[in-house]
ChimeraX commands (.cxc) that place a marker at each C-alpha (Angstrom):
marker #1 position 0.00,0.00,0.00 radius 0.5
marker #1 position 1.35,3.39,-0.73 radius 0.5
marker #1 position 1.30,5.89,1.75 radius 0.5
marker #1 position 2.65,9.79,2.69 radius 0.5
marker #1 position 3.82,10.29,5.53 radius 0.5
marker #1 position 3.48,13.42,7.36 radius 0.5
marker #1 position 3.53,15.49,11.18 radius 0.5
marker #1 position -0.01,14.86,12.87 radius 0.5
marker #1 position -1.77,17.93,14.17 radius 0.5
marker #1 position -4.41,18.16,16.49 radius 0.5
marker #1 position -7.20,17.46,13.45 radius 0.5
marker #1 position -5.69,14.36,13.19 radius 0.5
marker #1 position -6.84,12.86,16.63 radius 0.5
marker #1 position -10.29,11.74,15.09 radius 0.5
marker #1 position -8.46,8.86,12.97 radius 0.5
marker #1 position -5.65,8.36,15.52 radius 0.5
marker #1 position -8.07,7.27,17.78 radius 0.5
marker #1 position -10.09,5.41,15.53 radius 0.5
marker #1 position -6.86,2.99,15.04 radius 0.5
marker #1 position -6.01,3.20,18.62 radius 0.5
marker #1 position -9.01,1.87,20.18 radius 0.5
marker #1 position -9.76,-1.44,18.39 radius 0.5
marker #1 position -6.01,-2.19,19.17 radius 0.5
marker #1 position -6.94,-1.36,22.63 radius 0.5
marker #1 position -10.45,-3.39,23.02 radius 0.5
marker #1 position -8.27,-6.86,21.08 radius 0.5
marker #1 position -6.24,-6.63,24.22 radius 0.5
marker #1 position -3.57,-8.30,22.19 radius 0.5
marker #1 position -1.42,-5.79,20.69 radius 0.5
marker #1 position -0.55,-3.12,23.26 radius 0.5
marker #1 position -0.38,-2.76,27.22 radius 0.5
marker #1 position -2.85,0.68,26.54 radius 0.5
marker #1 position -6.12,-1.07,28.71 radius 0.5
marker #1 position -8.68,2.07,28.30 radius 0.5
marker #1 position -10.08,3.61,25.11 radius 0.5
marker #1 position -9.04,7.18,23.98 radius 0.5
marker #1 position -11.23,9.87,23.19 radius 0.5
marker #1 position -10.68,12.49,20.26 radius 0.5
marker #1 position -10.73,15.52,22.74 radius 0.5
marker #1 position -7.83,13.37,25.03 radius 0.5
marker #1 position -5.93,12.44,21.68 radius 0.5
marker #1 position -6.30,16.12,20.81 radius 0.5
marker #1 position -4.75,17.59,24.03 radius 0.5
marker #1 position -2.25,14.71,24.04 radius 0.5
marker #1 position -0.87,15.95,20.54 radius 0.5
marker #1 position -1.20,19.81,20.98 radius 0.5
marker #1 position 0.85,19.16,24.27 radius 0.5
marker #1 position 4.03,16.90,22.88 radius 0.5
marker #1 position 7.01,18.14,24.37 radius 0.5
marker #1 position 9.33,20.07,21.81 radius 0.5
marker #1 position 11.28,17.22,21.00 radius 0.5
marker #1 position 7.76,14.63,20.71 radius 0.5
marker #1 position 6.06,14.02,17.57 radius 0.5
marker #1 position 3.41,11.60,15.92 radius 0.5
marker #1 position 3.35,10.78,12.35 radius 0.5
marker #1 position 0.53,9.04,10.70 radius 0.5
marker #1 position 0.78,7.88,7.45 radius 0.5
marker #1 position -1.64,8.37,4.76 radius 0.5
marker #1 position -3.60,6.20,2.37 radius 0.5
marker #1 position -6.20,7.05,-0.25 radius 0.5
marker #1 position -8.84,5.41,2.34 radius 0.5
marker #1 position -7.21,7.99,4.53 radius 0.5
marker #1 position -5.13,7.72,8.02 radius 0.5
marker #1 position -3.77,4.21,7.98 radius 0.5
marker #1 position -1.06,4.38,11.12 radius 0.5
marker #1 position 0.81,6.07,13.14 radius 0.5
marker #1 position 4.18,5.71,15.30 radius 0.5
marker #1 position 5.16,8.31,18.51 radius 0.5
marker #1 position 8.75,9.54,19.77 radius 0.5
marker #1 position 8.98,11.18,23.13 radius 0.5
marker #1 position 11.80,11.57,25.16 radius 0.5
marker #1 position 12.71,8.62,27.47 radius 0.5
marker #1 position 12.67,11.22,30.43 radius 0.5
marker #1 position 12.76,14.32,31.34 radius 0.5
marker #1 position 14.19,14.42,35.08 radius 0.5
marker #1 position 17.65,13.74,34.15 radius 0.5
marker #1 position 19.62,14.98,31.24 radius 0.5
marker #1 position 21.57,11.60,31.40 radius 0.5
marker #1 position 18.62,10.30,28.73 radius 0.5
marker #1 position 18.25,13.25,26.63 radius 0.5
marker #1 position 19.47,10.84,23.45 radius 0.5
marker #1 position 17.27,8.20,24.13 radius 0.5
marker #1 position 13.42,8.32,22.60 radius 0.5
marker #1 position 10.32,6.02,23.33 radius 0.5
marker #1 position 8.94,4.85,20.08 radius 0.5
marker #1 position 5.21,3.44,19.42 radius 0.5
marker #1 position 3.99,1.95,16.41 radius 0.5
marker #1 position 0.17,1.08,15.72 radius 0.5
marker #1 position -1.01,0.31,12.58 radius 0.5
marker #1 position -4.93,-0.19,11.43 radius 0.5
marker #1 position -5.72,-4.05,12.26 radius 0.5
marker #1 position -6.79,-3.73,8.32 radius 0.5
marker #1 position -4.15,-2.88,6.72 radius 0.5
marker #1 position -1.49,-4.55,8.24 radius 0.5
marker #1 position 1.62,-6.80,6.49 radius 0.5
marker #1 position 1.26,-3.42,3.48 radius 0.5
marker #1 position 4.61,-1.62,4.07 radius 0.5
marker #1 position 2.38,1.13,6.61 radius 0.5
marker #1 position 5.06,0.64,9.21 radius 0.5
marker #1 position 8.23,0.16,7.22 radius 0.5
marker #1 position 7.11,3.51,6.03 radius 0.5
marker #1 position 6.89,5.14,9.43 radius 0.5
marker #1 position 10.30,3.78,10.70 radius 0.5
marker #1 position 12.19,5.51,7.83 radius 0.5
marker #1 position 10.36,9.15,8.81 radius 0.5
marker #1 position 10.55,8.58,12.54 radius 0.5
marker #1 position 14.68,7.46,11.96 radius 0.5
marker #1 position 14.63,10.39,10.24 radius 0.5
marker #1 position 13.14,13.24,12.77 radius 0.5
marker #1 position 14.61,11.42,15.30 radius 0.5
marker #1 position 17.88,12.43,14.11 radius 0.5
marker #1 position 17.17,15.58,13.66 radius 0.5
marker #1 position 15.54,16.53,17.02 radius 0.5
marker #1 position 19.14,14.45,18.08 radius 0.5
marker #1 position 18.00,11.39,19.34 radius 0.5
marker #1 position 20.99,8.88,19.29 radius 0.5
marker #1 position 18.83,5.52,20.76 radius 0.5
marker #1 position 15.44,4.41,20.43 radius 0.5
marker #1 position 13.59,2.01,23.34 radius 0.5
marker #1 position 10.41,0.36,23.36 radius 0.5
marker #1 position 8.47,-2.28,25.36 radius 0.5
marker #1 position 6.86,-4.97,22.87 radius 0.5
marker #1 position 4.33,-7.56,24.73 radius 0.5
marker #1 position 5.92,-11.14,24.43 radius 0.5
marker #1 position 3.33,-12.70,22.43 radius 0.5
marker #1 position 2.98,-9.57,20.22 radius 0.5
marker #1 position 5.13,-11.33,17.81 radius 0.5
marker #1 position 4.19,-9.49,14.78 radius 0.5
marker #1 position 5.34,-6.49,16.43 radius 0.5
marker #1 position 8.72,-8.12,17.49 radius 0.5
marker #1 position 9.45,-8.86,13.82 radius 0.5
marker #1 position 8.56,-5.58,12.67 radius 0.5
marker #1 position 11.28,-4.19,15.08 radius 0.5
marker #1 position 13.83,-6.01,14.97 radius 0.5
marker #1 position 13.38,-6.08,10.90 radius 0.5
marker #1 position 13.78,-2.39,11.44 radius 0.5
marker #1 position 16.99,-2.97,13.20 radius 0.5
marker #1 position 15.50,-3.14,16.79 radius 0.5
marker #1 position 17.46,-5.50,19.22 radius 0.5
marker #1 position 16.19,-7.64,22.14 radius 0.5
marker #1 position 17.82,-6.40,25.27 radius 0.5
marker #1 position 16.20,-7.68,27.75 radius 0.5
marker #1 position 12.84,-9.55,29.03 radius 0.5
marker #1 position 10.78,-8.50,32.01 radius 0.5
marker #1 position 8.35,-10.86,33.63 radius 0.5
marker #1 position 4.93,-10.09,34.69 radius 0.5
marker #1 position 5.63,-6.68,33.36 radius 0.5
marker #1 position 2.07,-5.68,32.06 radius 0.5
marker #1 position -1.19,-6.96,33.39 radius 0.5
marker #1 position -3.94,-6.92,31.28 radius 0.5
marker #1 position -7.37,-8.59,31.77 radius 0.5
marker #1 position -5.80,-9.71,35.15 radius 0.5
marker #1 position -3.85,-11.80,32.94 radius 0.5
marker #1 position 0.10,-11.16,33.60 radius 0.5
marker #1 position 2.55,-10.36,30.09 radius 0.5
marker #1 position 5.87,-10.36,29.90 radius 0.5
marker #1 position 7.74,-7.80,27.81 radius 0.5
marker #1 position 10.56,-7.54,25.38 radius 0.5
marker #1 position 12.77,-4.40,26.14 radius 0.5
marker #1 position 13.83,-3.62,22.69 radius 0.5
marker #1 position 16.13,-0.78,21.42 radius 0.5
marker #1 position 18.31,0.49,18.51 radius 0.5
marker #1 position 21.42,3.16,18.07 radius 0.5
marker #1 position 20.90,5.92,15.63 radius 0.5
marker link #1:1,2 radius 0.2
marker link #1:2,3 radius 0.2
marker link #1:3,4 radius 0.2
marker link #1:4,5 radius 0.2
marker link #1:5,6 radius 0.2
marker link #1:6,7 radius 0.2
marker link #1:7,8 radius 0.2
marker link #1:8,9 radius 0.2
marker link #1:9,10 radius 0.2
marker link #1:10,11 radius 0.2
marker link #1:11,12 radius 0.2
marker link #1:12,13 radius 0.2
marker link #1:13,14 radius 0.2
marker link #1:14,15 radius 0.2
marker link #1:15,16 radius 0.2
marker link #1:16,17 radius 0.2
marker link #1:17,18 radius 0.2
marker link #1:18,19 radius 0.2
marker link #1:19,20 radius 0.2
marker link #1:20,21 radius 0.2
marker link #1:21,22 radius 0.2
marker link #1:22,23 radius 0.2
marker link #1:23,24 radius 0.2
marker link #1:24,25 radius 0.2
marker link #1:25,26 radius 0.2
marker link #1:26,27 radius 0.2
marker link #1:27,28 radius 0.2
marker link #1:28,29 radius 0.2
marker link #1:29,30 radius 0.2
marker link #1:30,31 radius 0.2
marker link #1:31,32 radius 0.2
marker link #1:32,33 radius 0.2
marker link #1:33,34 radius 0.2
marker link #1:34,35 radius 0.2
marker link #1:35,36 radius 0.2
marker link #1:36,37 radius 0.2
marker link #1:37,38 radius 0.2
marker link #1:38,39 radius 0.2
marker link #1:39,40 radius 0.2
marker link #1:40,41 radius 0.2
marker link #1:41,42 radius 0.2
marker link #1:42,43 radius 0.2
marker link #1:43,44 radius 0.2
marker link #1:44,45 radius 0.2
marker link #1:45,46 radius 0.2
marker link #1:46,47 radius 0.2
marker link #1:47,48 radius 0.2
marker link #1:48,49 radius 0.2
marker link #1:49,50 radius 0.2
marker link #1:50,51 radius 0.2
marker link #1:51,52 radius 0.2
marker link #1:52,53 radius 0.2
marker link #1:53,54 radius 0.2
marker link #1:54,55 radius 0.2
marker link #1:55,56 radius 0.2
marker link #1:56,57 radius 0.2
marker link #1:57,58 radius 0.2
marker link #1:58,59 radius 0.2
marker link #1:59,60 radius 0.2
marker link #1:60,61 radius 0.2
marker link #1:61,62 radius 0.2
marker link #1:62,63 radius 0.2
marker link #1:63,64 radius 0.2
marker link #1:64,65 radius 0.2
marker link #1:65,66 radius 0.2
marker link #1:66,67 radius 0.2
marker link #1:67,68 radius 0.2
marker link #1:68,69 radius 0.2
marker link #1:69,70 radius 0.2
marker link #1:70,71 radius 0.2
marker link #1:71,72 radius 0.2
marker link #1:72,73 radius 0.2
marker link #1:73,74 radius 0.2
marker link #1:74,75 radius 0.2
marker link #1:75,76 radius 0.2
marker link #1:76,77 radius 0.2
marker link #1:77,78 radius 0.2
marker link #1:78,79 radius 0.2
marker link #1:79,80 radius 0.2
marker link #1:80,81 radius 0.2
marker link #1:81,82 radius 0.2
marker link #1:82,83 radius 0.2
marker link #1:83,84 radius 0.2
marker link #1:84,85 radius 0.2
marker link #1:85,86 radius 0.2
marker link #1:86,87 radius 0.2
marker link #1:87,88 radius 0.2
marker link #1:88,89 radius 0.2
marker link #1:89,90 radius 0.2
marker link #1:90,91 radius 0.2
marker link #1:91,92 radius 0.2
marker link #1:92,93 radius 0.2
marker link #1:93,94 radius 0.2
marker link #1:94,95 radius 0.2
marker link #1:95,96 radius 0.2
marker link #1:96,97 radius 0.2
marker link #1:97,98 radius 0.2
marker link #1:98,99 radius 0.2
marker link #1:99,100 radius 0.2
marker link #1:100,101 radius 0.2
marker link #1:101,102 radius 0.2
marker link #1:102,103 radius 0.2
marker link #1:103,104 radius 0.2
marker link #1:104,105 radius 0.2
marker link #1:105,106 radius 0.2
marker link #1:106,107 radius 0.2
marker link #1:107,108 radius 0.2
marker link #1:108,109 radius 0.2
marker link #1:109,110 radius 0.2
marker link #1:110,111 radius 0.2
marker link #1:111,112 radius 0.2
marker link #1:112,113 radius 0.2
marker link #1:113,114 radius 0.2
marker link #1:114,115 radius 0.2
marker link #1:115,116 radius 0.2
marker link #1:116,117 radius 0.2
marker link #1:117,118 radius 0.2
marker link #1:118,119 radius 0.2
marker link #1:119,120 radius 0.2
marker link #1:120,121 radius 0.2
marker link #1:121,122 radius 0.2
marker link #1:122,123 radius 0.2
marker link #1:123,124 radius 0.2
marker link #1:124,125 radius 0.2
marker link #1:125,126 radius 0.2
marker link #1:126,127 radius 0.2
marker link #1:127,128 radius 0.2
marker link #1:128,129 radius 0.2
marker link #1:129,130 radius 0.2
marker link #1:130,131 radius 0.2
marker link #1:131,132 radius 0.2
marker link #1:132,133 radius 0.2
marker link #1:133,134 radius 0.2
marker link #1:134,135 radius 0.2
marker link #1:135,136 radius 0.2
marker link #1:136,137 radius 0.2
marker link #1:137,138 radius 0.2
marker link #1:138,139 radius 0.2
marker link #1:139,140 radius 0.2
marker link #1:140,141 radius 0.2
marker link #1:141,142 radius 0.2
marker link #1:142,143 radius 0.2
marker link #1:143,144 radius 0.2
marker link #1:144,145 radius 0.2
marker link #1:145,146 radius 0.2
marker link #1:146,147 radius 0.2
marker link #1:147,148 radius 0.2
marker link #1:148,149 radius 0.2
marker link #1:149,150 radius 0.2
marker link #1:150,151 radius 0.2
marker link #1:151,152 radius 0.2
marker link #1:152,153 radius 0.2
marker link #1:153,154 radius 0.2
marker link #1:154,155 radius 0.2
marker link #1:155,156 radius 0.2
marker link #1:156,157 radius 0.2
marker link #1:157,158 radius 0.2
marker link #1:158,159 radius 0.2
marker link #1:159,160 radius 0.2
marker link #1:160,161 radius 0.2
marker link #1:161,162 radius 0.2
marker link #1:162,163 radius 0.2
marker link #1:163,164 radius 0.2
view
């Protein structure tokens, strides 16, 4: 599938969420265990700090995914290189090059706004998402056990990261 990529704005939030949310309710795919609302996704992406962005990619159908970079903290200089990455892509349309796509922008800004390392958290038996990382050049770090609890059910996590 082709797709643009591009900065989301707030008028975005509408489509973001409408992606976000059936990823939530499968309780599969991410640790995220309550539905957003457009006015929340709104304030969330008016409010990113200076070095945070989303980008969504875009289909003819319209917004088809997005992926997230915020700084790993912000108490401590000692992490200003490292970002947090998210990637969710529409259970629809995915396997179609949406988040190969996203990785090569978000590689990109994240360069640019100087990020030198990027970290995530992938559920253990999100294994599509594993692939897709490490694919992208993402390395398994580290496991943590019972580190997400979802529908009282315990997950483990993959600590996953990659140098810039």
């Amino acid at each position: 599938m082709h797709v643009e990529v591009r900065t989301a704005t707030g008028a975005d939030a509408e489509a973001i969420v409408n992606i976000l949310n059936p990823i939530i309710e499968a309780a599969v795919y991410s640790a995220f265990d309550t539905p957003f609302s457009i006015d929340a996704e709104r304030r969330y992406l008016e409010s990113l700090p200076a070095r945070g962005f989303v980008h969504v990619a875009v289909a003819a159908r319209g917004i088809v995914g997005f992926q997230g970079m915020e700084p790993f903290a912000t108490y401590t200089h000692a992490y200003d290189h490292v970002g947090v990455i998210g990637t969710y892509v529409d259970l629809s349309c995915r396997r179609q090059g949406i988040g190969s796509a996203l990785f090569e922008a978000t590689f990109e800004a994240a360069r640019r706004k100087q990020y030198e390392k990027l970290f995530t958290y992938i559920l253990a038996h999100n294994d599509a998402a594993l692939r897709a990382y490490t694919r992208h050049g993402f390395s398994v770090v580290g496991s943590a056990r019972r580190h997400a609890k979802i529908k009282n059910a315990y997950v483990d996590a993959f600590v996953v990261e990659r140098l810039l």
